[in-house]
C-alpha positions in Angstrom: -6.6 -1.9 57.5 -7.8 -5.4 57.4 -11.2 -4.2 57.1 -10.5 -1.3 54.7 -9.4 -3.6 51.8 -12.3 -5.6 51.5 -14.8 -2.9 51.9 -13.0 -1.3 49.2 -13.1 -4.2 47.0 -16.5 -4.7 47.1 -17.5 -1.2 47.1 -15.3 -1.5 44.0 -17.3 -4.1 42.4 -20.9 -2.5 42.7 -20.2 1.6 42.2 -19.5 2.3 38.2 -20.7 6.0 37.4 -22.0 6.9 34.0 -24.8 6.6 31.9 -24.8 2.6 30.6 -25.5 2.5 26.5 -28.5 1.3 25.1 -28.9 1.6 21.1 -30.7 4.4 20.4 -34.1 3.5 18.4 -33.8 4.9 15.1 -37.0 6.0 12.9 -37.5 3.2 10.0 -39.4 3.6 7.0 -42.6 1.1 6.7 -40.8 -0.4 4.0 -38.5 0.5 0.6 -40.1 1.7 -2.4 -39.4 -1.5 -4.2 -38.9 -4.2 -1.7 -39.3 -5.4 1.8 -38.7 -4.0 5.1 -38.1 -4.2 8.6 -37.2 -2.8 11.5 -32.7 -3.0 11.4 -30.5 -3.6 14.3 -26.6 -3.7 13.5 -24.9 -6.6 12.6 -21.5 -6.0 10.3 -20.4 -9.4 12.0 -22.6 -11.4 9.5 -21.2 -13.0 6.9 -21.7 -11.2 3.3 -19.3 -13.3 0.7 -17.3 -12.8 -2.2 -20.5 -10.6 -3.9 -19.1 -10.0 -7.1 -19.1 -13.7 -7.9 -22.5 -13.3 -9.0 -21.4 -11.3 -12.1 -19.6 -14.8 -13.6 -16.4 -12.7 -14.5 -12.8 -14.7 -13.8 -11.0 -11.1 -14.5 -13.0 -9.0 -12.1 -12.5 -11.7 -9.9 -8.7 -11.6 -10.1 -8.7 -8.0 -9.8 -10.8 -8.4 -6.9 -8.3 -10.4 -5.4 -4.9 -8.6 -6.2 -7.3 -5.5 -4.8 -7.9 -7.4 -1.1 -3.8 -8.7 -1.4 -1.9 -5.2 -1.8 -4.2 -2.4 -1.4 -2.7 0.2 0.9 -5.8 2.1 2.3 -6.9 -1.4 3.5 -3.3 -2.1 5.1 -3.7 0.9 6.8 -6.9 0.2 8.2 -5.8 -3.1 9.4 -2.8 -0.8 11.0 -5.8 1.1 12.7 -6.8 -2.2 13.7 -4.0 -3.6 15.4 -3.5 0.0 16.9 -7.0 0.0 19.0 -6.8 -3.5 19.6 -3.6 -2.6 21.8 -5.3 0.5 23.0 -8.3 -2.1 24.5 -5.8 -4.5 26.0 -3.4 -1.2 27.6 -6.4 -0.5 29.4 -7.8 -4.3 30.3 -4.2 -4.1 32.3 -5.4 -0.9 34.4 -7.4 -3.4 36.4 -4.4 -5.0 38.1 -1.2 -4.6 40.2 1.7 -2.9 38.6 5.1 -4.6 40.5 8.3 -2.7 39.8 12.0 -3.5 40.7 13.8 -0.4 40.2 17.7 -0.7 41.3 19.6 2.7 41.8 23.0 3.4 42.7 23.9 7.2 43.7 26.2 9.6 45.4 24.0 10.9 47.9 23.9 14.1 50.1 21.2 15.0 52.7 20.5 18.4 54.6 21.6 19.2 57.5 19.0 20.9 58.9 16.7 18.1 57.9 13.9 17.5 60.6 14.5 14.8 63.0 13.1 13.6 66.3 17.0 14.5 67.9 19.0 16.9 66.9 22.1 16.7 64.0 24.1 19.3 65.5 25.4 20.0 61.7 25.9 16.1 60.9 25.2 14.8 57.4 25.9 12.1 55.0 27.7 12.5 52.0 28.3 9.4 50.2 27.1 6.4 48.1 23.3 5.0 48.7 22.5 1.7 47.2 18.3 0.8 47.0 17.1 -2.5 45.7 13.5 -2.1 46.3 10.7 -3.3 44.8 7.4 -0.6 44.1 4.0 -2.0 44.0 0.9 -0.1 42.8 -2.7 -0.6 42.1 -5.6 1.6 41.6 -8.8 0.9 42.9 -11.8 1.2 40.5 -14.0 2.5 43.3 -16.1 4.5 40.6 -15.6 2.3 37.3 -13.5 4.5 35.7 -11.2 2.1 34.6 -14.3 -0.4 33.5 -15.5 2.5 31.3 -12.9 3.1 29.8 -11.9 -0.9 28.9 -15.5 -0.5 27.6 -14.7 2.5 25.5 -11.8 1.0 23.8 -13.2 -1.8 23.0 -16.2 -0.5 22.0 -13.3 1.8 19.6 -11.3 -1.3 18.5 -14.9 -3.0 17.1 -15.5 0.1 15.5 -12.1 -0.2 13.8 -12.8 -3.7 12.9 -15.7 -2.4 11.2 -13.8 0.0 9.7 -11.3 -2.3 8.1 -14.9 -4.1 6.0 -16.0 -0.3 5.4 -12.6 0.2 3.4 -12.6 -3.2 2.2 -16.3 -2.9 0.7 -15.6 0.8 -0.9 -12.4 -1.0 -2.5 -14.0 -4.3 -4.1 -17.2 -1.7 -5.2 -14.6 0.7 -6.5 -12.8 -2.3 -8.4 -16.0 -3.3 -9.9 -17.8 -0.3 -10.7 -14.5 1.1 -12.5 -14.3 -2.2 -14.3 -17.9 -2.4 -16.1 -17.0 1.1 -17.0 -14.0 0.2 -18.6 -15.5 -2.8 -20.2 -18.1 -0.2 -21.4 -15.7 2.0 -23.0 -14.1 -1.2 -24.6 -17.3 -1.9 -26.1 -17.8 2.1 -27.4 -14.0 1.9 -28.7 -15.0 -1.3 -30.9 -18.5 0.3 -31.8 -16.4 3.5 -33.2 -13.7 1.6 -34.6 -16.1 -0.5 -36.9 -17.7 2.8 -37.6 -14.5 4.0 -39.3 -14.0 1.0 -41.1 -17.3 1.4 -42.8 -16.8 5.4 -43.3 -13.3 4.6 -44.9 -14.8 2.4 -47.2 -17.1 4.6 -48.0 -14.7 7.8 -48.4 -12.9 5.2 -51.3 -16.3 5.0 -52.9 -17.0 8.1 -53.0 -13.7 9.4 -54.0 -14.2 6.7 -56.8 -17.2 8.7 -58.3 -15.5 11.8 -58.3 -12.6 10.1 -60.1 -15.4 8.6 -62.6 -17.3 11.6 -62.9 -20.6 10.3 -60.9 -20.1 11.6 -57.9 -19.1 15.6 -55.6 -16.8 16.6 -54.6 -19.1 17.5 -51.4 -20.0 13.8 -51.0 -16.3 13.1 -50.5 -15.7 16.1 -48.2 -18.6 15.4 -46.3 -17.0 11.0 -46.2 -13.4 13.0 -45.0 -15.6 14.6 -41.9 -17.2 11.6 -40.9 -13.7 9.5 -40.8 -11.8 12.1 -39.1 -14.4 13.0 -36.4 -14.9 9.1 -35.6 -11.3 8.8 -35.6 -11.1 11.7 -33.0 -13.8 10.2 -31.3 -11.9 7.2 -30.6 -8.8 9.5 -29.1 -11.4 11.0 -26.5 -12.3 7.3 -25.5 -8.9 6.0 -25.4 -7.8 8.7 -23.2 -10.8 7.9 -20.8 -10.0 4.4 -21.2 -6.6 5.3 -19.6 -7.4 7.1 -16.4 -9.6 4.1 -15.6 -6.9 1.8 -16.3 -4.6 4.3 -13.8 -7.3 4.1 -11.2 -7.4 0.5 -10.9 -3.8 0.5 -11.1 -4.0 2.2 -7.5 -6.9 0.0 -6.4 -5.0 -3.2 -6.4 -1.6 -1.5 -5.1 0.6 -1.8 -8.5 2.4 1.3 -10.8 -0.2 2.5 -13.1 3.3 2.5 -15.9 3.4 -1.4 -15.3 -0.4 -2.3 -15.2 -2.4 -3.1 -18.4 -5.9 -4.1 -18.8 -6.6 -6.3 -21.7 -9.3 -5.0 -24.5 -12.8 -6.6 -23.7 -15.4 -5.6 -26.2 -17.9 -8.4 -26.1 -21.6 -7.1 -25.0 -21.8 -6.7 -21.5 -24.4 -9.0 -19.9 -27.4 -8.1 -17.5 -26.8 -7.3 -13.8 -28.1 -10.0 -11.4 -31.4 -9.9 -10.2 -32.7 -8.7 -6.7 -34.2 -11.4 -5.0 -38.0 -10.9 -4.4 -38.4 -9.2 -1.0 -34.9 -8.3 0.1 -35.2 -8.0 3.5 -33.6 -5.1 5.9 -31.0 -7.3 7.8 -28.9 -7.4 4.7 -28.3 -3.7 5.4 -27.5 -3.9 8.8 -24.8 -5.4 7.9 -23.6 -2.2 6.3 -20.1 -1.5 8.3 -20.1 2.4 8.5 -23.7 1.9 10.6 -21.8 -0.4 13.2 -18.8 1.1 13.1 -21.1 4.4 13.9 -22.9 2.6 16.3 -19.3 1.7 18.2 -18.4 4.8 18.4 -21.2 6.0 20.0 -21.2 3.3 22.7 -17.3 4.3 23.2 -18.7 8.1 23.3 -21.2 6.9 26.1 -18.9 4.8 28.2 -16.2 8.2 28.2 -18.9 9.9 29.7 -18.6 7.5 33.1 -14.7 8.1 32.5 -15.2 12.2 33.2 -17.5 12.2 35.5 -15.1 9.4 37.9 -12.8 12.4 38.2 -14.9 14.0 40.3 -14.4 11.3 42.6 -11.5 10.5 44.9 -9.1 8.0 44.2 -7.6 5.7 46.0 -4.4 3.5 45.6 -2.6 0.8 47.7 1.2 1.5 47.5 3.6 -0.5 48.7 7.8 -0.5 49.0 9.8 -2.7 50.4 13.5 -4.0 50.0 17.1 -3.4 51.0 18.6 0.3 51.1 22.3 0.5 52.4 25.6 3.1 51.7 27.7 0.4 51.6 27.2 -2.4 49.1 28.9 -5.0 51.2 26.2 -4.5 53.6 23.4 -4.3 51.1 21.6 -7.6 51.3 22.3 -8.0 55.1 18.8 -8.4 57.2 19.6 -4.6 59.1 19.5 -3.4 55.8 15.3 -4.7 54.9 13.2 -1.5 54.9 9.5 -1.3 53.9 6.3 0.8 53.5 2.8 0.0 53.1 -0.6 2.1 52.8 -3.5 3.7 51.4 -2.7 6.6 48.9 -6.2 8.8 48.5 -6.1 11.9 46.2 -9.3 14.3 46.3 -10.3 16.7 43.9 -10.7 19.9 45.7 -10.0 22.1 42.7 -8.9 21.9 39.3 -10.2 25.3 38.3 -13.3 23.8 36.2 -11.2 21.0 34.2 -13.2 17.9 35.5 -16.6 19.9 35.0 -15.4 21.0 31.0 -14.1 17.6 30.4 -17.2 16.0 31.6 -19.2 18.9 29.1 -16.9 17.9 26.1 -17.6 14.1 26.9 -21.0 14.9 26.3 -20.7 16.8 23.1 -18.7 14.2 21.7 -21.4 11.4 22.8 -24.5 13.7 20.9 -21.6 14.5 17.8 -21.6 10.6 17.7 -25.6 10.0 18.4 -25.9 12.7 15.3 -23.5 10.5 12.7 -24.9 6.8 13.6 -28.4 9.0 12.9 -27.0 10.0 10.0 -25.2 6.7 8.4 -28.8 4.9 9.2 -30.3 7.8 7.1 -27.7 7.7 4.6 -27.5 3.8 3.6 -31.6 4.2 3.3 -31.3 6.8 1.0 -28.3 4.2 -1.0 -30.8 1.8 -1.2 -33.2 4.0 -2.6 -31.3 5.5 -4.9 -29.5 2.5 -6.2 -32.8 0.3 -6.9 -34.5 3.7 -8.1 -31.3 3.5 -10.8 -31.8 0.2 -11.8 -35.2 0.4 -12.3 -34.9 3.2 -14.6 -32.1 2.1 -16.2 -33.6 -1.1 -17.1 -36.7 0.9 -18.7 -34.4 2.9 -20.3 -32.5 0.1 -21.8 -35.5 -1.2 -23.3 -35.9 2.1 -25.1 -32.4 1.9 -26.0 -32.5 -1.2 -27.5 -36.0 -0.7 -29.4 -34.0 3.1 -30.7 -30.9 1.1 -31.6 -32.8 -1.4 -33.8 -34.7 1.5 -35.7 -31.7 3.0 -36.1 -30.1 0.4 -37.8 -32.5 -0.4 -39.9 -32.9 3.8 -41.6 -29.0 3.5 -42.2 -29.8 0.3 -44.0 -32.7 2.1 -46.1 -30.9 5.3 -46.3 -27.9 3.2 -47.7 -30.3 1.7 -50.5 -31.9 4.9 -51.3 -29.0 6.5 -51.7 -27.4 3.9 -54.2 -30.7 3.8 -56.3 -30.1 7.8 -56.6 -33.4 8.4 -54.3 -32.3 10.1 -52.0 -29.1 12.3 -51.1 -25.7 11.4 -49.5 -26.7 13.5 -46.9 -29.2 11.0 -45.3 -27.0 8.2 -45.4 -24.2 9.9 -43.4 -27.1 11.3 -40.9 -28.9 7.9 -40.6 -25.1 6.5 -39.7 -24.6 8.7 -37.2 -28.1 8.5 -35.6 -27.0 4.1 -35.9 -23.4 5.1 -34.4 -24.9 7.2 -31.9 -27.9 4.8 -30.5 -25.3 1.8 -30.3 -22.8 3.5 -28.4 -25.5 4.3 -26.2 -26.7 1.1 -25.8 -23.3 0.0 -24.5 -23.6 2.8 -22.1 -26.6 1.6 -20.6 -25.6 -1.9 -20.1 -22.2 -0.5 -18.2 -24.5 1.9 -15.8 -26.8 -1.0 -15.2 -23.8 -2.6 -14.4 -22.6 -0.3 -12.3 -26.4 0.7 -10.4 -26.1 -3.2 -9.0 -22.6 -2.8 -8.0 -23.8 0.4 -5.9 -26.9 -2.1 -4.6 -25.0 -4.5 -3.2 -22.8 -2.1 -1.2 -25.6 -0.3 -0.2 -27.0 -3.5 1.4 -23.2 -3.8 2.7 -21.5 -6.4 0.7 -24.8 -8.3 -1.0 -27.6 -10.6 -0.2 -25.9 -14.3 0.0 -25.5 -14.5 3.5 -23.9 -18.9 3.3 -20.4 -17.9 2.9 -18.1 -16.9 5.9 -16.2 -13.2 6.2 -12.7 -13.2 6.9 -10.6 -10.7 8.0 -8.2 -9.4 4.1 -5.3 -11.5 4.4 -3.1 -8.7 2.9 0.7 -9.6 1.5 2.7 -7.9 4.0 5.0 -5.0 3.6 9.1 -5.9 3.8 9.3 -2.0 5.4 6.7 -2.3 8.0 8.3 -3.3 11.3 4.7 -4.6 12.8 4.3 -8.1 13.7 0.5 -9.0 13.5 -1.1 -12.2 14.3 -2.4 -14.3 11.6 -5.2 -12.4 9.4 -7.3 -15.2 8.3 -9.5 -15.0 11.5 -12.9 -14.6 11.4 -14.6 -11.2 12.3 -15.9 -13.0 15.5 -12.6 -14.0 16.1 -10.8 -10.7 15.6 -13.8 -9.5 18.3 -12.8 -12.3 21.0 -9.3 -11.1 20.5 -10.5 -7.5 21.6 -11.7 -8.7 24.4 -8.8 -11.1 25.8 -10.7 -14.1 24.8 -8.5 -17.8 24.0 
């Protein structure tokens, strides 16, 4: 026995079956379309900012904030959180003792016929039994299951960490893009609004002539259309202007009936520009790649979990205390009783459990291999796609602008041409469309620009300025949830030492 133990410990320390994770290489592009490139490696630990900062706007920033403060999704993921964290530290306990003191106090019968080295001849007890023992357990990791597994959970709670920045990112992108659209529709509203003013006045001076003689009736029928289809117009875009206002109600955790955006319809400025050769580590900081990349590792290390079953295993128990059927006699030396010893368990047949759990461990590591694959592939194809938007939206702005300007400047000759009895009524209420038409369009251009850069800088996971530090959402907490969380204005890295058990 004295040699047992520490043969066991060190075979213990050296023998840990399972495949050991390496990051699989992905296949990277030379370089984006539009900027450059190299070779990414995930790092959702590095700092990203306050990103929408760069857009100069004290409301979106206060939304922004109220958003991180109360939004439910992210209190749930920081629930998720909290949930592997304790998972990770459950199984960081499997490598020590567990002690026990349980105490019992019974009426107690034994058999008769029980076997015994001399005979009972029919005697048996019948009466109180008191224990006060104390159990003593402890698992040797012979074949590193329980190292693999520590490593799966905490491979699981960094993935949830990562998970709780993926949320937090779609939240503050969801905030922003919703409110350039808004800010958009503000600016259509005021566009269409002015548009009726003008058609009103015109509707009076048209009915004017017909009063005066100078003037058709169809020239004022044809002023009645314009107003009321502008004014309908502006019903459509109110109604829009609503569900927006409803979604961002839900965004920053507040009733929609209680939450009012204030009108905005100044012009909408330019979105930021991309600095010149943007390179790839900005996206690997993108948290759905590391939290994909987690979960694969945790997918690898569960591999070494199954296939330890196939193994024995091997505990040390131990009892010892006082047992006694009288209680006066219960503490008394005569009454010490103790056991000590290996326990070994060996899998001799399970009817092919270990072998289909060791076949689903595997499955689940290539169903992992396939999404990390597939989030690299996906936030390529974000970055592609969003500075393939801006590009072409800032062409087509250009165009919109040059069109808008034209436009404006028929409805003004129309308008003259018209009043000098050159030309009919008719081309003055088409030129005013065409005008109404081209500005309003304008206005949506700026908004989508807007709203293309919003979808860059999550694509590049939360930005380019890489000076300001991360912190885990300090989120207001909730007067029904019974959880008590440590303090949740750690860093990242610190959350990640916490995992791991770390002062």
């Amino acid at each position: 026995m004295r040699l047992l133990i520490p043969f066991l410990l060190s075979t213990c320390a050296l023998a840990q079956v399972g495949p050991n994770y390496e990051r699989p290489a992905t296949e990277t592009p030379a370089k984006f379309k539009n900027v450059t490139w190299r070779a990414a490696t995930p790092a959702a630990h590095l700092p990203k900012g306050e990103w929408w900062k760069v857009y100069h706007d004290s409301k979106l920033s206060d939304l922004e904030a109220r958003a991180t403060e109360n939004n439910q999704q992210l209190k749930a993921a920081i629930a998720r959180f909290d949930q592997a964290r304790a998972a990770a530290r459950m199984s960081r306990a499997d490598f020590f003792p567990t002690i026990s003191l349980p105490l019992t106090a019974e009426h107690q019968g034994t058999s008769a016929q029980m076997p015994t080295p001399f005979p009972l001849n029919g005697v048996r007890y019948d009466g109180p039994a008191y224990n006060a023992l104390m159990d003593f357990g402890w698992e040797l990791d012979l074949w590193g299951k329980i190292r693999r597994s520590v490593e799966a959970d905490k491979a699981n709670a960094a993935a949830s960490a990562d998970a709780i920045h993926n949320v937090l990112l779609g939240i503050q992108a969801d905030i922003a893009s919703n409110y350039f659209k808004l800010r958009a529709l503000d600016t259509e509203i005021r566009l269409v609004r002015e548009a009726v003013n003008w058609r009103r006045e015109a509707l009076k001076i048209a009915k004017a002539r017909v009063q005066a003689g100078a003037g058709s009736e169809l020239e004022q029928a044809q002023s009645e259309t314009e107003v009321a289809t502008a004014e309908a117009e502006i019903s459509s875009l109110q109604a829009q202007r609503d569900q927006i206002e409803n979604v961002l109600s839900i965004l920053i955790g507040t009733s929609a009936a209680s939450f009012r955006m204030p009108v905005n319809a100044s012009n909408l400025t330019s979105p930021p520009s991309l600095p010149a050769g943007v390179p790839s580590d900005l996206l690997e900081r993108r948290p759905d790649i590391s939290q994909a990349e987690r979960q694969l590792a945790a997918a690898t290390a569960r591999i070494g979990v199954a296939k330890a079953q196939f193994f024995p295993s091997i505990k040390l128990i131990g009892r010892g205390g006082f047992q006694s059927g009288d209680i006066d006699f219960l503490m008394e030396p005569t009454s010490l009783m103790w056991s000590m010893g290996p326990s070994i368990s060996v899998p001799l047949f399970a009817a092919g459990k270990n072998r289909f759990n060791l076949q689903k461990s595997k499955a689940m590591h290539d169903e992992a291999l396939a999404m990390y694959r597939q989030a690299f592939l996906g936030a390529v194809a974000d970055v592609e796609t969003s500075l393939s938007s801006l590009r072409n939206l800032s062409t087509q702005s250009a165009a919109q602008q040059r069109a808008r300007a034209s436009a404006e400047r028929a409805a003004s000759l129309a308008k003259t041409r018209y009043e000098s009895g050159a030309s009919p009524y008719l081309n003055v209420i088409e030129a005013n469309r065409t005008t109404l038409i081209t500005q309003r369009a304008t206005a949506q251009i700026a908004g989508q620009r807007l709203v293309a850069s919003v979808s860059l800088i999550k694509a590049l996971g939360g930005g380019w300025e890489q000076s300001p530090v991360i912190k885990i959402p300090n989120v207001s907490p909730d007067p029904a949830a019974r959880s008590v969380r440590e303090t949740q204005s750690k860093s990242l890295l610190g959350k990640f030492k916490a995992i791991f058990g770390r002062k």
